[in-house]
C-alpha positions as a printed Julia matrix, in Angstrom:
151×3 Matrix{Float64}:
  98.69   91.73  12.16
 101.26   94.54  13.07
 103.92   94.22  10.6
 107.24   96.55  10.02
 110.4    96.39   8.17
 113.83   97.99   8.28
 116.62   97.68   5.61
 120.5    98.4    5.52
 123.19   97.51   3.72
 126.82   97.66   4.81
 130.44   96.52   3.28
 130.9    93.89   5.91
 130.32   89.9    5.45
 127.27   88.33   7.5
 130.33   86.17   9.51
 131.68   89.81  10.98
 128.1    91.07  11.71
 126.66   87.47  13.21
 128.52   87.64  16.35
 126.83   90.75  17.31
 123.63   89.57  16.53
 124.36   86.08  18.49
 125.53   87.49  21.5
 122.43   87.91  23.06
 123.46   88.56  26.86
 125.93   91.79  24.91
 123.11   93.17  23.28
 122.9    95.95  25.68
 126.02   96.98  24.46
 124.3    97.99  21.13
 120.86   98.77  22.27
 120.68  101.31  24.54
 116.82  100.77  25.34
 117.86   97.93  27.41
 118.17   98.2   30.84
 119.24   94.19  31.95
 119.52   91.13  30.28
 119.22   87.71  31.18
 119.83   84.21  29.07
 119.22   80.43  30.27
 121.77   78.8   28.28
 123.07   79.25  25.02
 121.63   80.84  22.44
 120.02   78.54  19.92
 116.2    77.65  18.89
 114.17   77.44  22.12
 116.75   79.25  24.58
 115.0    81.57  26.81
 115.77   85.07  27.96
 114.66   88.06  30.16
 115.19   90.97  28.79
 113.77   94.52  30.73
 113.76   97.45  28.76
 114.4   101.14  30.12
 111.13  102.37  31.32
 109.27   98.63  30.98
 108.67   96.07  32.46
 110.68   92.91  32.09
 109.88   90.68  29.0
 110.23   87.19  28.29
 111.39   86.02  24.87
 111.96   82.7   23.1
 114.92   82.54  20.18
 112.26   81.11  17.38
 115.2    80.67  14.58
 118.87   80.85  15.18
 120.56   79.66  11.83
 124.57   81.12  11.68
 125.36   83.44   9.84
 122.25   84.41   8.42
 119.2    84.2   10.22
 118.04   85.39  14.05
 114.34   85.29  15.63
 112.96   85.4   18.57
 109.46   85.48  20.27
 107.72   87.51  22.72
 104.53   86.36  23.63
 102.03   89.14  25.19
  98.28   89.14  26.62
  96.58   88.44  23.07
  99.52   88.55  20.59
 102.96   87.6   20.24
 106.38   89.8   18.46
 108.41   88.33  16.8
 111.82   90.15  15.6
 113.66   88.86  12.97
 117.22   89.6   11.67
 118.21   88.22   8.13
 121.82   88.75   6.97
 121.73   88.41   3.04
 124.88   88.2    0.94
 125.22   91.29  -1.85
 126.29   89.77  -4.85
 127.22   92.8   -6.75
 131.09   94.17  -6.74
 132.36   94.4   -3.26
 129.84   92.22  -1.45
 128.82   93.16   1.62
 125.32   92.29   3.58
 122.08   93.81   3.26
 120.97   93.62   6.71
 117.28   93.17   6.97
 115.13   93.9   10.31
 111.37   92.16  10.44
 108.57   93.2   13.24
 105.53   91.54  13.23
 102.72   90.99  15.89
 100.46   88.66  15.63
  96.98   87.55  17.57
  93.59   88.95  18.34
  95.14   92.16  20.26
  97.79   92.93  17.44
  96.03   95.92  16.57
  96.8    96.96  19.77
 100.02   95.62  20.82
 101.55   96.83  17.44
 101.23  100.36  17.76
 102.5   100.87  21.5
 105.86   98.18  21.87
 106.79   97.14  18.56
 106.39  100.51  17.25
 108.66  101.86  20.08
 111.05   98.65  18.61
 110.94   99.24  15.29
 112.04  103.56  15.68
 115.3   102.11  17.53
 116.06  100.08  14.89
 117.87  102.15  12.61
 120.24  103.68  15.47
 120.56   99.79  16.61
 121.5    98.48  13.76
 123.92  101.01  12.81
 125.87  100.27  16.23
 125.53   96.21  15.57
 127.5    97.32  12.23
 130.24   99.24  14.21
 130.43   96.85  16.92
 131.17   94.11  14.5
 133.53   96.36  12.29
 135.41   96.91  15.85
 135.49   93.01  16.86
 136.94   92.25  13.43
 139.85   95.32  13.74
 140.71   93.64  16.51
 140.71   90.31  15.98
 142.57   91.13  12.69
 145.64   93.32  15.11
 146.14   89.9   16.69
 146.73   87.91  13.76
 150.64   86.72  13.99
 152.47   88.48  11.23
Protein backbone atom coordinates (compact mmCIF):
# COMPACT_ATOMS: atom_id res chain seq x y z
CA UNK A 1 0.00 0.00 0.00
CA UNK A 2 0.92 3.62 -1.18
CA UNK A 3 -0.46 5.82 1.37
CA UNK A 4 -0.16 9.89 1.74
CA UNK A 5 -1.74 12.58 3.68
CA UNK A 6 -2.20 16.33 3.46
CA UNK A 7 -3.61 18.66 6.21
CA UNK A 8 -5.03 22.34 6.31
CA UNK A 9 -6.98 24.25 8.27
CA UNK A 10 -8.89 27.36 7.26
CA UNK A 11 -11.57 29.92 9.01
CA UNK A 12 -14.33 28.82 6.73
CA UNK A 13 -17.34 26.26 7.66
CA UNK A 14 -17.30 22.75 5.75
CA UNK A 15 -20.97 24.14 4.09
CA UNK A 16 -18.78 27.13 2.22
CA UNK A 17 -15.92 24.71 1.25
CA UNK A 18 -18.39 21.54 0.17
CA UNK A 19 -19.57 23.07 -2.92
CA UNK A 20 -16.18 23.21 -4.29
CA UNK A 21 -15.41 19.92 -3.45
CA UNK A 22 -18.97 18.62 -4.95
CA UNK A 23 -18.74 20.22 -8.09
CA UNK A 24 -16.94 17.74 -9.77
CA UNK A 25 -17.38 18.79 -13.58
CA UNK A 26 -15.72 22.66 -11.98
CA UNK A 27 -12.89 21.06 -10.61
CA UNK A 28 -10.72 22.23 -13.34
CA UNK A 29 -11.34 25.48 -12.17
CA UNK A 30 -9.20 24.69 -9.03
CA UNK A 31 -6.87 22.12 -10.35
CA UNK A 32 -4.89 23.20 -12.91
CA UNK A 33 -3.42 19.59 -13.73
CA UNK A 34 -6.61 18.91 -15.42
CA UNK A 35 -6.94 19.16 -18.84
CA UNK A 36 -11.01 17.92 -19.43
CA UNK A 37 -13.54 16.63 -17.40
CA UNK A 38 -16.38 14.55 -17.87
CA UNK A 39 -19.40 13.33 -15.33
CA UNK A 40 -22.41 10.78 -16.08
CA UNK A 41 -24.89 12.19 -13.84
CA UNK A 42 -24.81 13.67 -10.63
CA UNK A 43 -22.41 13.39 -8.30
CA UNK A 44 -23.22 10.92 -5.56
CA UNK A 45 -21.84 7.25 -4.53
CA UNK A 46 -21.33 5.28 -7.75
CA UNK A 47 -21.44 8.31 -10.36
CA UNK A 48 -18.83 7.93 -12.89
CA UNK A 49 -16.42 10.37 -14.44
CA UNK A 50 -13.57 10.90 -17.02
CA UNK A 51 -11.23 12.93 -16.00
CA UNK A 52 -7.73 13.50 -18.39
CA UNK A 53 -5.02 15.11 -16.80
CA UNK A 54 -2.40 17.52 -18.58
CA UNK A 55 0.21 15.33 -20.01
CA UNK A 56 -1.93 11.80 -19.26
CA UNK A 57 -3.94 9.89 -20.43
CA UNK A 58 -7.62 9.96 -19.62
CA UNK A 59 -8.72 8.25 -16.31
CA UNK A 60 -11.76 6.75 -15.17
CA UNK A 61 -12.96 7.27 -11.60
CA UNK A 62 -15.85 6.10 -9.42
CA UNK A 63 -17.19 8.67 -6.43
CA UNK A 64 -16.69 5.77 -3.55
CA UNK A 65 -18.27 8.16 -0.64
CA UNK A 66 -20.11 11.36 -1.17
CA UNK A 67 -21.60 12.32 2.35
CA UNK A 68 -22.47 16.50 2.41
CA UNK A 69 -20.70 18.47 3.98
CA UNK A 70 -18.08 16.39 5.19
CA UNK A 71 -16.88 13.60 3.35
CA UNK A 72 -15.71 13.08 -0.62
CA UNK A 73 -14.04 9.80 -2.27
CA UNK A 74 -13.57 8.56 -5.23
CA UNK A 75 -11.86 5.55 -7.02
CA UNK A 76 -9.53 5.03 -9.74
CA UNK A 77 -8.93 1.67 -10.58
CA UNK A 78 -5.46 0.93 -12.53
CA UNK A 79 -3.66 -2.33 -14.04
CA UNK A 80 -2.94 -3.98 -10.48
CA UNK A 81 -4.10 -1.32 -7.96
CA UNK A 82 -6.67 1.13 -7.40
CA UNK A 83 -6.39 5.27 -5.83
CA UNK A 84 -8.51 6.30 -3.94
CA UNK A 85 -8.61 10.20 -2.89
CA UNK A 86 -10.36 11.21 -0.09
CA UNK A 87 -11.45 14.68 1.21
CA UNK A 88 -12.72 14.96 4.91
CA UNK A 89 -14.03 18.35 6.08
CA UNK A 90 -13.81 18.27 10.02
CA UNK A 91 -15.39 20.93 12.21
CA UNK A 92 -12.64 22.96 14.61
CA UNK A 93 -14.13 23.21 17.80
CA UNK A 94 -11.84 25.66 19.34
CA UNK A 95 -12.72 29.67 19.26
CA UNK A 96 -13.60 30.72 15.81
CA UNK A 97 -14.33 27.36 14.22
CA UNK A 98 -13.35 26.85 11.03
CA UNK A 99 -12.48 23.33 9.10
CA UNK A 100 -9.47 21.38 9.15
CA UNK A 101 -9.44 20.19 5.73
CA UNK A 102 -7.92 16.80 5.43
CA UNK A 103 -6.57 15.21 1.97
CA UNK A 104 -6.08 11.09 1.96
CA UNK A 105 -4.06 9.13 -1.01
CA UNK A 106 -3.87 5.68 -0.87
CA UNK A 107 -3.17 2.88 -3.51
CA UNK A 108 -3.93 -0.25 -3.02
CA UNK A 109 -3.26 -3.87 -4.90
CA UNK A 110 -0.40 -6.06 -5.91
CA UNK A 111 1.28 -3.14 -8.18
CA UNK A 112 0.87 -0.37 -5.41
CA UNK A 113 4.41 -0.26 -4.96
CA UNK A 114 4.51 0.80 -8.24
CA UNK A 115 1.57 2.79 -9.04
CA UNK A 116 2.18 4.88 -5.79
CA UNK A 117 5.29 6.44 -6.55
CA UNK A 118 4.62 7.62 -10.29
CA UNK A 119 0.55 9.06 -10.25
CA UNK A 120 -0.43 9.45 -6.81
CA UNK A 121 2.77 10.93 -5.93
CA UNK A 122 2.39 13.44 -8.85
CA UNK A 123 -1.39 13.86 -6.94
CA UNK A 124 -0.46 14.22 -3.72
CA UNK A 125 2.57 17.40 -4.61
CA UNK A 126 -0.58 19.33 -6.19
CA UNK A 127 -2.39 19.04 -3.30
CA UNK A 128 -1.31 21.76 -1.25
CA UNK A 129 -1.61 24.45 -4.22
CA UNK A 130 -5.18 22.64 -4.86
CA UNK A 131 -6.45 22.88 -1.85
CA UNK A 132 -5.48 26.30 -1.16
CA UNK A 133 -7.53 27.43 -4.41
CA UNK A 134 -10.68 25.04 -3.27
CA UNK A 135 -10.40 27.45 -0.04
CA UNK A 136 -10.44 30.70 -2.17
CA UNK A 137 -12.88 29.49 -4.56
CA UNK A 138 -15.29 28.79 -1.81
CA UNK A 139 -14.37 32.07 0.17
CA UNK A 140 -15.31 33.81 -3.38
CA UNK A 141 -18.76 31.79 -3.90
CA UNK A 142 -19.77 32.78 -0.37
CA UNK A 143 -18.74 36.84 -0.99
CA UNK A 144 -20.93 36.58 -3.51
CA UNK A 145 -23.67 34.86 -2.58
CA UNK A 146 -23.57 37.02 0.63
CA UNK A 147 -23.61 40.67 -1.96
CA UNK A 148 -26.95 39.24 -3.09
CA UNK A 149 -28.59 38.82 0.07
CA UNK A 150 -31.67 41.52 0.08
CA UNK A 151 -30.83 44.11 2.65
Amino acid sequence: MWQHRFETTTDLPAELIWPVIADIAGWANVDHNIRHIEVDGTPAVGARFRLKPKGGPTLKFEVAAFDPPTTYADRCRMPGAAMTTRHKLLPLTEAGGGTRVVVDIDVTGPLAWFWGPIAAAKHASGLPAQTERIIARARELAWVHSSHQPA
